[in-house]
MARTORZA-801156 format. One record per residue (C-alpha): residue number from 1; residue in one letter; x, y, z. Coordinates in steps of 0.2 Angstrom, whole numbers. Example, Ala and Ser with C-alpha at 12.3 -4.5 7.8 and 13.67 -1.06 7.14 Angstrom:
// MARTORZA-801156
1_A_62_-22_39
2_S_68_-5_36
***
This chain:
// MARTORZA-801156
1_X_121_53_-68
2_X_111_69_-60
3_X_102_70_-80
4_X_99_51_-83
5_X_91_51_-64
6_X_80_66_-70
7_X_74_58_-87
8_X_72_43_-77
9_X_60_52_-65
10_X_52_61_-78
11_X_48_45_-88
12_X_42_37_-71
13_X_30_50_-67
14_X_23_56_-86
15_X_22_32_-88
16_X_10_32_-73
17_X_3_49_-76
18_X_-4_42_-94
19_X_-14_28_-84
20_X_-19_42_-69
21_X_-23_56_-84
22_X_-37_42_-93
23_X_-42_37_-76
24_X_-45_53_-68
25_X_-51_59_-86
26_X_-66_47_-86
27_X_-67_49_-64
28_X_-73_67_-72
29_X_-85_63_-86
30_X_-94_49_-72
31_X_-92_62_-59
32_X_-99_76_-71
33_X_-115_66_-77
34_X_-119_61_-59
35_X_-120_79_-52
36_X_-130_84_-72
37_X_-141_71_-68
38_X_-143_77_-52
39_X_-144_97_-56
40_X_-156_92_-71
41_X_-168_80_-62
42_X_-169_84_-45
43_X_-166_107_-49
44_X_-158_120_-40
45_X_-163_114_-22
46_X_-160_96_-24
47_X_-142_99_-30
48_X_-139_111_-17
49_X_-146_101_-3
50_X_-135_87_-10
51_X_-121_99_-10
52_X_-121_103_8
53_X_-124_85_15
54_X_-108_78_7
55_X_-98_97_13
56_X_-103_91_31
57_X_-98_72_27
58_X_-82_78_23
59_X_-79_89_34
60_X_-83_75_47
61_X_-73_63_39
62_X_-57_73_38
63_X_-59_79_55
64_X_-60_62_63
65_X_-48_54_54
66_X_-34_65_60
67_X_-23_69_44
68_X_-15_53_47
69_X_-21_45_29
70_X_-8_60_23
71_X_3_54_37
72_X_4_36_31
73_X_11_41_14
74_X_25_52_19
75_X_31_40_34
76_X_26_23_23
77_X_35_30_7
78_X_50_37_20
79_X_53_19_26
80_X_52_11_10
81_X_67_24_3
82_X_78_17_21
83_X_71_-1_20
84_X_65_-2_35
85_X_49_-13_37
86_X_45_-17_52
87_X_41_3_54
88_X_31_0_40
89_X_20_-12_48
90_X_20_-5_64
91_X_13_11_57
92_X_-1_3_48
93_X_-8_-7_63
94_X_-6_7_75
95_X_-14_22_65
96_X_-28_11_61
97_X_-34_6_75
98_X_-34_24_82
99_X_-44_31_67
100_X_-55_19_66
101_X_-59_23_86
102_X_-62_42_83
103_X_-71_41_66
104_X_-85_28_76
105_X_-87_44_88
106_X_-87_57_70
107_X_-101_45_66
108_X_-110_47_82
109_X_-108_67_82
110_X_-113_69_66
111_X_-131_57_68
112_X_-136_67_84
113_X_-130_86_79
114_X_-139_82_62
115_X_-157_89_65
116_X_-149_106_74
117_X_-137_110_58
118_X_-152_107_47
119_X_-164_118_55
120_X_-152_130_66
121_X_-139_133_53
122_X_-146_131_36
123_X_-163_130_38
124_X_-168_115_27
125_X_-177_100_35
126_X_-174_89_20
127_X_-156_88_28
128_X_-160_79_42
129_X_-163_61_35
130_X_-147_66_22
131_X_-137_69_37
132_X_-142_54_48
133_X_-142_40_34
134_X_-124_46_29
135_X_-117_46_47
136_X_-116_29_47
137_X_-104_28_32
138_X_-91_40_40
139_X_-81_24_49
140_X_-80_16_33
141_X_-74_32_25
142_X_-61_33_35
143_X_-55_16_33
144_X_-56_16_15
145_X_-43_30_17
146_X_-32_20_26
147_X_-30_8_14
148_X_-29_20_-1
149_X_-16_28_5
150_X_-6_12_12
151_X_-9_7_-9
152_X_-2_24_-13
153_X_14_24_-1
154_X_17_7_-10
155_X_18_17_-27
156_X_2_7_-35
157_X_-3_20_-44
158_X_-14_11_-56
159_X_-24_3_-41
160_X_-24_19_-31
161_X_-32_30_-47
162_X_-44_16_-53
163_X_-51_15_-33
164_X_-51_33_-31
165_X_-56_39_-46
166_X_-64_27_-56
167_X_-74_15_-45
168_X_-84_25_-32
169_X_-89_36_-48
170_X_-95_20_-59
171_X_-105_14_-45
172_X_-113_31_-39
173_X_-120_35_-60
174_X_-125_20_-61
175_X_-133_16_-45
176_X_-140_35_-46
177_X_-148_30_-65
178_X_-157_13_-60
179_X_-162_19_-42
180_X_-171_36_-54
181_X_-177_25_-69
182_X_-185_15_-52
183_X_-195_30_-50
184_X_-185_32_-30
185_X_-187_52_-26
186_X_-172_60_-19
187_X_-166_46_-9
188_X_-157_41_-26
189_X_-146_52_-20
190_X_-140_46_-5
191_X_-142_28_-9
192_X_-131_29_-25
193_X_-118_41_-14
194_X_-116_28_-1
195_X_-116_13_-10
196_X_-101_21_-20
197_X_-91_23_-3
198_X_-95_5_1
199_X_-87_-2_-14
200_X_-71_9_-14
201_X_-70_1_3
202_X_-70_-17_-2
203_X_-59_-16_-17
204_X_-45_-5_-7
205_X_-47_-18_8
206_X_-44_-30_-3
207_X_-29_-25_-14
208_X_-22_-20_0
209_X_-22_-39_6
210_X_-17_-48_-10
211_X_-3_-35_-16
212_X_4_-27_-2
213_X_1_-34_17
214_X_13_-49_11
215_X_28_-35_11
216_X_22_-29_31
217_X_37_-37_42
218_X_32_-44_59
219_X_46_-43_68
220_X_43_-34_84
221_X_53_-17_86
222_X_58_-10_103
223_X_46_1_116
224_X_60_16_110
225_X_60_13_92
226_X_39_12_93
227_X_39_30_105
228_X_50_38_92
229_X_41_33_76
230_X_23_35_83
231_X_29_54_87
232_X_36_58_71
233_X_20_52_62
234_X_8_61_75
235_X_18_75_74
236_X_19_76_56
237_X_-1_73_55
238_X_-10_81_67
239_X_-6_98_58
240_X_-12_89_44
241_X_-27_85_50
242_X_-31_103_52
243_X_-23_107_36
244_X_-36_94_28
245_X_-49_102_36
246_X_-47_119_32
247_X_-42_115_12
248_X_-58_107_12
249_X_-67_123_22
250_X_-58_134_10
251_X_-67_128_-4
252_X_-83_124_7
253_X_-84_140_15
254_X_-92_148_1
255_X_-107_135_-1
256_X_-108_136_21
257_X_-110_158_20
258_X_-123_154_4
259_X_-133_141_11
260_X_-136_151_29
261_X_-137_170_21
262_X_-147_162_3
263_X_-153_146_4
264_X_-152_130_-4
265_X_-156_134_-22
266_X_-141_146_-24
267_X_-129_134_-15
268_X_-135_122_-30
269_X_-131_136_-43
270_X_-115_141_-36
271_X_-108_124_-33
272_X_-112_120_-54
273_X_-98_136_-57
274_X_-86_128_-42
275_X_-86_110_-50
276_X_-84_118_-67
277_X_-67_128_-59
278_X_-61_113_-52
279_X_-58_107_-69
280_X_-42_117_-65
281_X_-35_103_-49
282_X_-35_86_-62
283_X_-17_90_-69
284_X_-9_91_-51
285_X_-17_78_-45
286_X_-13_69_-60
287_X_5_71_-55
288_X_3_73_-37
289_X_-2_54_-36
290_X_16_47_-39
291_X_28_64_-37
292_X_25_65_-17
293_X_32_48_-15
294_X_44_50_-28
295_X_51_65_-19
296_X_48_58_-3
297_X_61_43_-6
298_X_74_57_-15
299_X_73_66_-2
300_X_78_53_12
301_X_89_51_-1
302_X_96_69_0
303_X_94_72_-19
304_X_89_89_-18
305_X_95_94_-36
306_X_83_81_-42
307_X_68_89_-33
308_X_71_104_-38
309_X_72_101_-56
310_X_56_88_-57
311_X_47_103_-47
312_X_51_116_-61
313_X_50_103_-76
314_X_30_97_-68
315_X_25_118_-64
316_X_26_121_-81
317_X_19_106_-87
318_X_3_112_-76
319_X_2_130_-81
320_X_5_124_-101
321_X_-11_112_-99
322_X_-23_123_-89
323_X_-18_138_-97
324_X_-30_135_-113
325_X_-44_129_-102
326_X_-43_146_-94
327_X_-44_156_-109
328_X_-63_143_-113
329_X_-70_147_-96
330_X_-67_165_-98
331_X_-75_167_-116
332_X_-87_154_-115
333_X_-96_153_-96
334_X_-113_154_-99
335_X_-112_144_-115
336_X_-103_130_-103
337_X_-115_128_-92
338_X_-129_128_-101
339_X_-124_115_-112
340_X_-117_102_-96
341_X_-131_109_-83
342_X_-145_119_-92
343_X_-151_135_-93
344_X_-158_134_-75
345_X_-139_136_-67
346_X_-135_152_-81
347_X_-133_164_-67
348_X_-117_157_-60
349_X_-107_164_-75
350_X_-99_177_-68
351_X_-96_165_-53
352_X_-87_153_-65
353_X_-77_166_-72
354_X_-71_175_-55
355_X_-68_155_-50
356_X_-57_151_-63
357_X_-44_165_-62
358_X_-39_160_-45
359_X_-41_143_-47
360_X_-31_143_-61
361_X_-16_152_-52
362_X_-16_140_-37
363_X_-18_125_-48
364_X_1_130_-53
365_X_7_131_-36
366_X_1_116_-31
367_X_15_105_-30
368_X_25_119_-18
369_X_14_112_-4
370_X_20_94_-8
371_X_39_101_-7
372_X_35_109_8
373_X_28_93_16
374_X_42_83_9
375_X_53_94_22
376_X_43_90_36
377_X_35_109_36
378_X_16_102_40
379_X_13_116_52
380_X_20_131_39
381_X_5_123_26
382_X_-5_124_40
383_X_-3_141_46
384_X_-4_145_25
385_X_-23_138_26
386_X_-29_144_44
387_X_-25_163_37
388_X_-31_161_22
389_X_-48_153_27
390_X_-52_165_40
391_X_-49_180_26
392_X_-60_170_15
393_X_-71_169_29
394_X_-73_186_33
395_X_-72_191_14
396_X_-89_179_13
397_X_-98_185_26
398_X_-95_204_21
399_X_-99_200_1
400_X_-112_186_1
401_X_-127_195_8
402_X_-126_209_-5
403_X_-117_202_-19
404_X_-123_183_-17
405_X_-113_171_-27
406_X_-102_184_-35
407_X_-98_190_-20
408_X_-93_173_-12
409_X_-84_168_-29
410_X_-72_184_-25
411_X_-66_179_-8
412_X_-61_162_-15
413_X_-51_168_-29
414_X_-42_181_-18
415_X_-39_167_-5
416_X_-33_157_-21
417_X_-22_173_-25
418_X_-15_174_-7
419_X_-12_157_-3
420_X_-2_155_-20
421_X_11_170_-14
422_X_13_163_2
423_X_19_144_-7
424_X_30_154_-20
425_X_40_163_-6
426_X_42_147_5
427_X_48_137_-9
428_X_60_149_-14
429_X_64_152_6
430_X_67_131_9
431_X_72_125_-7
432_X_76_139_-19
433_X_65_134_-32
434_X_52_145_-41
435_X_40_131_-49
436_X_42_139_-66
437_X_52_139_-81
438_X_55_154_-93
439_X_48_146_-107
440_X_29_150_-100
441_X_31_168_-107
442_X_35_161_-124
443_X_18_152_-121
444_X_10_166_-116
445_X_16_177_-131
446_X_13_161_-144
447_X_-5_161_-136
448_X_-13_177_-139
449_X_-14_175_-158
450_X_-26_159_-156
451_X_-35_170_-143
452_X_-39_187_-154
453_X_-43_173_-168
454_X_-56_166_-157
455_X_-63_182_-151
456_X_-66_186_-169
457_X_-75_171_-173
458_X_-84_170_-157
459_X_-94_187_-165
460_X_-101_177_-179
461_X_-106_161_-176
462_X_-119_155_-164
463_X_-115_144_-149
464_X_-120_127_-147
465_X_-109_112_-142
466_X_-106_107_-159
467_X_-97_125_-163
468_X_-89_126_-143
469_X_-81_108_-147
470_X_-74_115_-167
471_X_-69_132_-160
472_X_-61_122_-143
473_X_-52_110_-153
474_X_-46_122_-165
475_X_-39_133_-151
476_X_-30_118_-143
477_X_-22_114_-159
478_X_-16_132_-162
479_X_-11_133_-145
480_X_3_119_-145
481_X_10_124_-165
482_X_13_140_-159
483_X_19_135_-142
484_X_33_122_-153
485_X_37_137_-165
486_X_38_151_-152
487_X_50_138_-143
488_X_40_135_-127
489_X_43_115_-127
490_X_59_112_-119
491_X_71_93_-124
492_X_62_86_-108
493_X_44_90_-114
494_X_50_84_-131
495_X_56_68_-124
496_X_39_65_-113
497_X_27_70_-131
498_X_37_55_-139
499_X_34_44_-124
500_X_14_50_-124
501_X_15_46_-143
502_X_22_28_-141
503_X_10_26_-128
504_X_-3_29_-137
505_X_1_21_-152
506_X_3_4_-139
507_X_-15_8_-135
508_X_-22_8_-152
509_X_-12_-7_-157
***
């Protein structure tokens, strides 16, 4: 019963990942060409100024909606699991109408503190207008996030991923390319950026209307039953706010210490290597999208076994997928980024490199934070983040005024490092589970023949994208014959590349 259960999940999560892996895939690629067009029209400065005006927007946004988005997918998917509705929809009304509240006063902090972080803090006057004219959008921000998550919690993954990653991006290029081709200066920018949060807005509202506010259940619940819940989701958020918050800093610090000790230009140059690195988060979030809410309801459930072995089975699915884009970023940076950005943004190389270690290792261990969420342990995830930020904090402001953006690129991948060993112990701690199998090291061992070949080849052929997509293509292919031969794929993964394979032949048919 336990293995049909497991296949059964497995099936579930590699069905809705197929759809979440083509739409996150193309999310990318729009994503991608907006910031190229971006870097490639508007240089060094315009991409850094537009770099730090969506960091603050952010930052506001997640402040000021008080982790309770997360908080609605943990309690929403809980209730589902015990069937209890009327929690649902008391959940949704109440924590709506108390975001929305605080993120009208994030808009109104953020308008009038925008000229003194401009000036005082980063020391760019082109912020100002950036800063103001997006305020206004951070109310609609936050309520876009309501809805997403409430489309999540309901396990509509196909909605959630199209909104999220697909339709914001659409709008933003296109916008971005019409607004350019109009002759409009930098306010492109903005104008395309907002107009992308608008729509992500509208859909979500009204998806959210059509699908799943006919399953909310009116009936009233007593004053007792409203204290309890309302506690248990504060509780469970308000860590999460700050845990929000100081994720994003982690990553945002660097581009904060760059922008106040270096300026503009090099927060553009830097933040090309950081979105290149990032590359390295698609596969858990791939996943992520349906296994929190899927081990959400087996945990209510009490199906630990389950968990653990979904864990384990979706850890190595991540390391065996990221694993090769690793070995590229290492032996192919500065040819990378000159092909996507230009020769302009060359200098962050050894940037993207540093990035993409410790990206790479907290991309594995990125589904520990989920398993510790699932056990209500928001406060534990917390305390991971807060250390970790203030080391990469202090690391930044010790290494960015002599080394730059190397040196800011090496606080984040030891924070990476650090905050991966802090998930690996607690994992083992609450659950006993190590997020990897023993079959990576077959992997490994399988994978250093394809490297040395590519090393060798690398020596005699010049670069351009032509020969980087050959020589990729050829390396991926390698990479998977020998993982088969060396015995690296397991039944399960066996049983998910027929399933991909059917798939895809349904598609093409």
């Amino acid at each position: 019963m336990q293995k049909e259960k497991f296949n059964h999940s497995l099936k579930l999560l590699a069905k809705s990942s197929i759809f979440v892996f083509f739409s996150i895939l193309l999310s990318k690629i729009l994503a991608y060409l907006y910031k190229i067009i971006i870097a490639r029209k508007f240089g060094a400065e315009g991409y850094g100024i537009f770099s730090l005006s969506t960091m603050i927007f952010s930052i506001i946004t997640i402040i000021f909606s008080l982790g309770i988005s997360e908080g609605i997918v943990r309690y929403i998917s809980f209730y589902r699991g015990k069937k209890e509705n009327s929690k649902i929809n008391y959940i949704f009304k109440k924590s709506s109408i108390l975001i929305l509240s605080s993120s009208i006063i994030g808009a109104l902090i953020m308008f009038f503190l925008s000229e003194y972080i401009s000036i005082n803090i980063f020391h760019n006057p082109q912020l100002i207008i950036f800063l103001k004219f997006l305020s206004f959008f951070v109310p609609i921000s936050v309520a876009s996030g309501i809805f997403t998550s409430t489309i999540r919690a309901f396990e509509e993954i196909k909605w959630s991923s199209f909104i999220k990653n697909i339709l914001g991006n659409a709008i933003q290029l296109i916008t971005l390319i019409i607004l350019v081709y109009l002759g409009f200066k930098t306010n492109s920018i903005i104008f395309s950026y907002t107009l992308g949060i608008v729509g992500i807005f509208i859909v979500s509202y009204f998806i959210c209307k059509i699908k799943i506010f006919k399953f909310f259940k009116k009936e009233k619940i007593s004053k007792e039953v409203q204290r309890k819940t309302s506690h248990s989701l504060y509780s469970y958020s308000w860590p999460l706010m700050f845990l929000t918050i100081i994720s994003m800093v982690l990553y945002w610090i660097d581009s904060f210490a760059i922008g106040y000790f270096r300026g503009a230009s090099e927060v553009g140059i830097y933040n090309v290597a950081t979105s290149i690195a990032l590359l390295f988060n698609i596969l858990p979030q791939i996943f992520i999208q349906l296994f929190f809410p899927l081990i959400t309801r087996e945990f209510a459930n009490k199906n630990i076994i389950l968990i653990k072995r979904l864990s384990k089975q979706l850890g190595k699915w991540i390391f065996i997928l990221n694993f090769p884009l690793l070995v590229l970023l290492i032996l192919f940076p500065g040819e990378i980024i000159n092909i996507l950005f230009g020769s302009e943004f060359i200098l962050a190389k050894t940037s993207l490199i540093i990035l993409s270690i410790g990206i790479f290792i907290s991309s594995i261990f990125k589904i520990s934070t989920y398993l510790i969420l699932t056990k209500e342990k928001s406060k534990i995830v917390f305390m991971n983040l807060l250390i970790v930020s203030i080391i990469n904090l202090l690391l930044n402001l010790t290494l960015v005024p002599k080394y730059g953006i190397t040196g800011a690129a090496f606080s984040t991948m030891i924070s990476q490092i650090l905050i991966s060993t802090f998930l690996l112990f607690e994992t083992k701690f609450y659950f006993s589970i190590v997020p990897l199998k023993k079959e990576i090291f077959k992997i490994l061992l399988g994978s250093l023949v394809p490297i040395f070949i590519l090393l060798s080849i690398k020596k005699y052929f010049p670069l351009n994208w032509i020969s980087f997509i050959l020589q990729a293509i050829f390396f991926f292919l390698a990479y998977f014959l020998l993982a088969l031969l060396f015995k690296g794929l397991d039944k399960s993964d066996l049983m998910i590349l027929n399933l991909f394979k059917s798939k895809i032949k349904d598609i093409i048919s």
